[in-house]
C-alpha positions, 0 to 999 in steps of 0.5 A: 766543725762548720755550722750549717748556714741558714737558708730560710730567709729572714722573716719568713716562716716555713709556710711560704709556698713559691710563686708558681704553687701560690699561682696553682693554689689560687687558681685551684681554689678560684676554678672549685667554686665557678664550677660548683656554681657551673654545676648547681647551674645544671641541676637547676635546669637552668636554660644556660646549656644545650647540646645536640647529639653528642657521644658523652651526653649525660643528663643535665643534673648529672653533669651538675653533680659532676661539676660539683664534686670536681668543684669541692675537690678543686677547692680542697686541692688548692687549700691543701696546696695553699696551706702547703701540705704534702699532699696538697701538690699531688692532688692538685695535679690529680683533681686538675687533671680530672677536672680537664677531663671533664670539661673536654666531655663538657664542650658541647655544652659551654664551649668557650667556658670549657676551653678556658678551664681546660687550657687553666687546668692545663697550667695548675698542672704545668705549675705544679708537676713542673717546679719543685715546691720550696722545701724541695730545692 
């Protein structure tokens, strides 16, 4: 009989997430509180957005709310993937994607701050659809 070898590296626990889910993971939870902040900043009638007439406009206070439960489901994603937990990569990729909806009905409002989530959202996804997680290879 043969003994298996160990592919764990040594010192390392089986926590450790790879480089391309700790990239997603962090900016999960970097792009959950911003757009919390952006949301908050909506429902406080803040002067910051102003659109003209426009096929998705909602009321300012409902896009507010909308960022912030995006945000806090952002922020639990990037956790879930930071932590490593199995569900953690689906709904990154899930919440990301919602959250590129979202801001591509939110251009009018914020154009570059909406482009830049969208072109990271787009990365979160790539990151994490695309490259296996550790225990997976």
């Amino acid at each position: 009989m043969t003994a298996t070898p160990n592919t764990t590296r040594p010192g390392r626990g089986e926590s450790d997430i790879s480089g391309v889910s700790l990239f997603a993971g962090v900016m999960l939870t970097l792009s959950g509180p911003l757009s919390i902040l952006m949301g908050a900043s909506a429902i406080a009638q803040d002067t910051l957005f102003s659109a003209s007439r426009y096929a998705y406009r909602f009321d300012l206070t409902a896009w507010g709310w909308i960022h912030v439960v995006v945000g806090v489901a952002l922020l639990v994603a990037g956790l879930g993937v930071l932590m490593n937990q199995s569900w953690g990569r689906g709904a990154g990729v899930a919440v990301a994607g919602i959250s590129l909806i979202t801001q591509f009905m939110f251009v009018p409002y914020y154009p570059l701050w909406a482009m830049l989530v969208m072109v990271l959202d787009l990365l979160i996804m790539f990151a994490l659809a695309r490259f296996p997680a550790e225990g997976d290879r």
